[in-house]
C-alpha positions as CSV (number, residue, x, y, z in Angstrom):
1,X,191.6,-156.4,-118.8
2,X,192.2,-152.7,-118.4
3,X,195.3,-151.1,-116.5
4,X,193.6,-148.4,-115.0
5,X,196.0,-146.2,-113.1
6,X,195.7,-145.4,-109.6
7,X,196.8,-142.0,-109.4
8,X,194.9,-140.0,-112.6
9,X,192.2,-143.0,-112.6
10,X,193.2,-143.4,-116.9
11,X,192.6,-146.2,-118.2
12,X,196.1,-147.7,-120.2
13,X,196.6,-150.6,-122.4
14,X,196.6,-154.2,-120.4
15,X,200.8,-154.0,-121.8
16,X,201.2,-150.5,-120.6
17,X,203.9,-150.4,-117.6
18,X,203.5,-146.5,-116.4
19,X,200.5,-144.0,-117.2
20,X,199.9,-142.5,-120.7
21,X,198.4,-139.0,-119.0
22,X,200.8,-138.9,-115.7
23,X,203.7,-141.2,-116.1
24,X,202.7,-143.2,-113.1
25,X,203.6,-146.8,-112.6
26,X,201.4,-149.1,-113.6
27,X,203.2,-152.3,-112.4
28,X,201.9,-154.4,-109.9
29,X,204.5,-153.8,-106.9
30,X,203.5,-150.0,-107.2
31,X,199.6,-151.1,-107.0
32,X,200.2,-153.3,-104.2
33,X,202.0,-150.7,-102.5
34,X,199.5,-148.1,-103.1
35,X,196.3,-150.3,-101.9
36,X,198.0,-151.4,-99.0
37,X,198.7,-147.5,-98.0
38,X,195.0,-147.3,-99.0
39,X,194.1,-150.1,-96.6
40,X,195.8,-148.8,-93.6
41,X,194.2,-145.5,-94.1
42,X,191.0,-146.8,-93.7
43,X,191.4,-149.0,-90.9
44,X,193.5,-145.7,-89.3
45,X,190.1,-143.9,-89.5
46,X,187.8,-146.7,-88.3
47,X,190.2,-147.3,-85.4
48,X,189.8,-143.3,-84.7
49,X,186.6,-143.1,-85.1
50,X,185.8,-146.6,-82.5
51,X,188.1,-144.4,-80.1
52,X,186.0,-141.4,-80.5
53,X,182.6,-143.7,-79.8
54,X,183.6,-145.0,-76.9
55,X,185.2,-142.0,-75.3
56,X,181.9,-140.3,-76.2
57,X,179.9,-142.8,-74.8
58,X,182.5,-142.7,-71.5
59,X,182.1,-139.1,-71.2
60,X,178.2,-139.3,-71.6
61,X,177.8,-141.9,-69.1
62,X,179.7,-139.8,-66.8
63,X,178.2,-136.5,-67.4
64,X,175.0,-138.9,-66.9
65,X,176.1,-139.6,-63.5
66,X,177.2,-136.5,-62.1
67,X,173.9,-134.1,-63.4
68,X,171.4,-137.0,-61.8
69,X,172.9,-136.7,-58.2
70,X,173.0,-133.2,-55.9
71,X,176.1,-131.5,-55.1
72,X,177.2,-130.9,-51.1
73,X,176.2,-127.7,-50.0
74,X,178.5,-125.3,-48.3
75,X,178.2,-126.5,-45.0
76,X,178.8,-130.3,-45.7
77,X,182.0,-129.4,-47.6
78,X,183.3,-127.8,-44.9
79,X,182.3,-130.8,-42.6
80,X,184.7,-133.0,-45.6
81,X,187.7,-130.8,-45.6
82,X,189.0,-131.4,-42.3
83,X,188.6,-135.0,-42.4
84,X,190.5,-135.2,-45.3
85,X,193.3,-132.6,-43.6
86,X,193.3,-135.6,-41.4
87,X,194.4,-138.1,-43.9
88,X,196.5,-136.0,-45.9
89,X,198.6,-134.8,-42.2
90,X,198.9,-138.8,-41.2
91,X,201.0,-139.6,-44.8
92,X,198.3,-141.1,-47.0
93,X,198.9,-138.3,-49.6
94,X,197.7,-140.4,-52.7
95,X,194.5,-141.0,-51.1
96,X,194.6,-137.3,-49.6
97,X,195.7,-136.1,-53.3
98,X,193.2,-138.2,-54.8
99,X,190.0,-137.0,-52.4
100,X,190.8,-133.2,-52.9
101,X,191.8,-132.7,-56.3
102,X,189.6,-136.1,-58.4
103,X,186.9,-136.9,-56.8
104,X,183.2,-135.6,-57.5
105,X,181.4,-135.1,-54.3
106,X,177.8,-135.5,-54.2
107,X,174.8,-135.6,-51.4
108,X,172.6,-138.4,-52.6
109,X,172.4,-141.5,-55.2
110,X,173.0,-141.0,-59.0
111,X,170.5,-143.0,-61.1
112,X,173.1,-145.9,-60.9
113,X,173.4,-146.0,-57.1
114,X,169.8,-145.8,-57.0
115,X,168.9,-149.0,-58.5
116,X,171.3,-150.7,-55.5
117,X,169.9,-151.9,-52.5
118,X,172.3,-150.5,-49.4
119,X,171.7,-150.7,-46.2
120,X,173.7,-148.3,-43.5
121,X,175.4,-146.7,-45.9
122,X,178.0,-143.5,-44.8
123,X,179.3,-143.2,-48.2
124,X,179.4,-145.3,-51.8
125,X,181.8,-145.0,-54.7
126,X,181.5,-145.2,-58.3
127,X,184.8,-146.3,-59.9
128,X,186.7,-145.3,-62.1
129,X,184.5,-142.1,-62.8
130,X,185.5,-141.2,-59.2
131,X,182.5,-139.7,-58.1
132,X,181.7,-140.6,-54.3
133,X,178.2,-139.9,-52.4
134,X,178.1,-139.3,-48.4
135,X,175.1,-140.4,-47.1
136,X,173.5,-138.1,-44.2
137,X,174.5,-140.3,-42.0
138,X,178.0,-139.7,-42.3
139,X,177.8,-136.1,-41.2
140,X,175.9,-136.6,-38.2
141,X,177.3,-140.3,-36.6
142,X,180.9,-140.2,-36.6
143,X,182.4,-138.7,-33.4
144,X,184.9,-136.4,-34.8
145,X,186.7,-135.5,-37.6
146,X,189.2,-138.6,-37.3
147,X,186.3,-141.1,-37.8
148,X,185.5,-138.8,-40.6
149,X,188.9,-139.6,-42.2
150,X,188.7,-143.4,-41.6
151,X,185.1,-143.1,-43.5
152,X,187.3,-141.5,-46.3
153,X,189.8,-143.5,-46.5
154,X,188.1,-146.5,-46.8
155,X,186.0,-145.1,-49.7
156,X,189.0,-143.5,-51.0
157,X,190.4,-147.2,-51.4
158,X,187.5,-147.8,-54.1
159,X,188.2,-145.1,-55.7
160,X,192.1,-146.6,-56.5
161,X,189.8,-150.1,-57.6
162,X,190.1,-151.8,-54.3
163,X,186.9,-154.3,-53.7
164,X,185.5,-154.7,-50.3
165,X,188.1,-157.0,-48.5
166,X,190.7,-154.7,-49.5
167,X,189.4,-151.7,-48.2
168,X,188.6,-153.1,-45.3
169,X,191.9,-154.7,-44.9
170,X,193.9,-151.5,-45.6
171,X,192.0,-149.1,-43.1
172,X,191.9,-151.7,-40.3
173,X,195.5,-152.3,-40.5
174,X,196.7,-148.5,-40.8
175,X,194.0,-147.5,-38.0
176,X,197.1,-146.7,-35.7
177,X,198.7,-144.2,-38.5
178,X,195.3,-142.4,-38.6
179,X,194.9,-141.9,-35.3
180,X,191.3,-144.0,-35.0
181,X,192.2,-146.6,-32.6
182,X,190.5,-148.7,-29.4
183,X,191.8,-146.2,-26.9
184,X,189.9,-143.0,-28.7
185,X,187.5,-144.7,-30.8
186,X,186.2,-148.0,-29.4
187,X,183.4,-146.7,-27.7
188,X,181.8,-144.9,-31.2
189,X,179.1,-146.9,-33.1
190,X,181.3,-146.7,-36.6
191,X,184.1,-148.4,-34.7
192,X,182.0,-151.3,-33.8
193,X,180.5,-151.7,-37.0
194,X,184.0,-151.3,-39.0
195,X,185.6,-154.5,-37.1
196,X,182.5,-156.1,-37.5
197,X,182.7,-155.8,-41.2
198,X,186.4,-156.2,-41.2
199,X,186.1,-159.4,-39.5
200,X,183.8,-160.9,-42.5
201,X,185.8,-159.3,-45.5
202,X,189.3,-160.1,-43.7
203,X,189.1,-163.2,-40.7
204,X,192.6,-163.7,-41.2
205,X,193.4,-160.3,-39.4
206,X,191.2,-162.2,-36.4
207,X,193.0,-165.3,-35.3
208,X,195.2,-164.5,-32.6
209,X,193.5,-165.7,-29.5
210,X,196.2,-163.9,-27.1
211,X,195.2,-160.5,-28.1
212,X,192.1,-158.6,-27.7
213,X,188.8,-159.6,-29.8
214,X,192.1,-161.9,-31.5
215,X,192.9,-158.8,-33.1
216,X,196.1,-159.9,-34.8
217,X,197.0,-156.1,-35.6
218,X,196.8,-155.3,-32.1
């Protein structure tokens, strides 16, 4: 067989121990050295380029998302600041930090949320691309900007991967620290509907018969 060298490609006698032409070692330790070098190179680059594919295909998915749903106009922006003012001034300054400086607001369904079937819907989330759509009818139902906030904050919840339960769960229990409790809020139709749903996601936060509606937070 031929003892072609690695490094000048020359092929040496079968006997030969370094390169003829470049003095290179022709023994099998160097050769086994060199194609292993050789092998990690090109798993290096196919590694790099499977990270570059699915970044790419990350990024295009997202872009996908944001150019296929409206962004909020002037107005409605201005409606979402103050609610999350709210959240930021009661402590929840990951959520507050997360709402004004991450999240991609927009007025109506990507082509994703589109194809799922909602029904009373203030506001949906698409994690972890952080984009978050309010729904008309979170401008013009809640009573003020503290029910605003709660809206938010729930939502906001999603956005940090919480599922349903957990969102639920978090709000209805920190109610008190945002300022959206029975005394101010009970009367509002979000209110109603938010225990209802929290009682679904979370019964356990409902079994205390001495307190009201066995609200065991109260």
């Amino acid at each position: 067989m031929n003892n072609k060298c690695l490094n000048c490609r020359l092929i040496n006698f079968p006997n030969a121990k370094f390169c003829v032409r470049c003095k290179y070692s022709l023994t099998e330790e160097a050769i086994t050295t060199v194609n292993s070098g050789f092998l990690q190179s090109k798993l290096l680059k196919r590694i790099t380029v499977l990270i570059f594919v699915c970044v790419f295909t990350l990024l295009g998915f997202y872009l996908s998302l944001i150019v296929s749903a409206t962004k909020l106009t002037y107005s409605e922006r201005k409606t979402v600041e103050p609610a999350i003012a709210v959240i930021k001034q009661k402590g929840f300054s990951d959520e507050a930090f997360l709402l004004e400086y991450v999240t991609a607001f927009r007025s109506n369904d990507n082509w994703l949320n589109a194809s799922v079937e909602k029904e009373n819907a203030y506001a949906a989330t698409n994690f972890p691309f952080e984009i978050m759509t309010l729904y008309p009818d979170f401008f013009t139902t809640p009573v003020d900007d503290t029910e605003r906030a709660a809206i938010l904050l729930h939502e906001a919840k999603h956005l940090q991967g919480a599922d349903e339960k957990e969102a639920y769960e978090y709000v209805w229990k920190h109610r008190r620290q945002l300022g959206w409790t029975k005394e101010t809020h009970s009367g509002s139709i979000i209110w109603q509907n938010v225990r209802k749903q929290t009682k679904e996601y979370a019964p356990h936060l409902f079994v205390c018969d001495a307190n009201p509606y066995g609200d065991c937070t109260e």
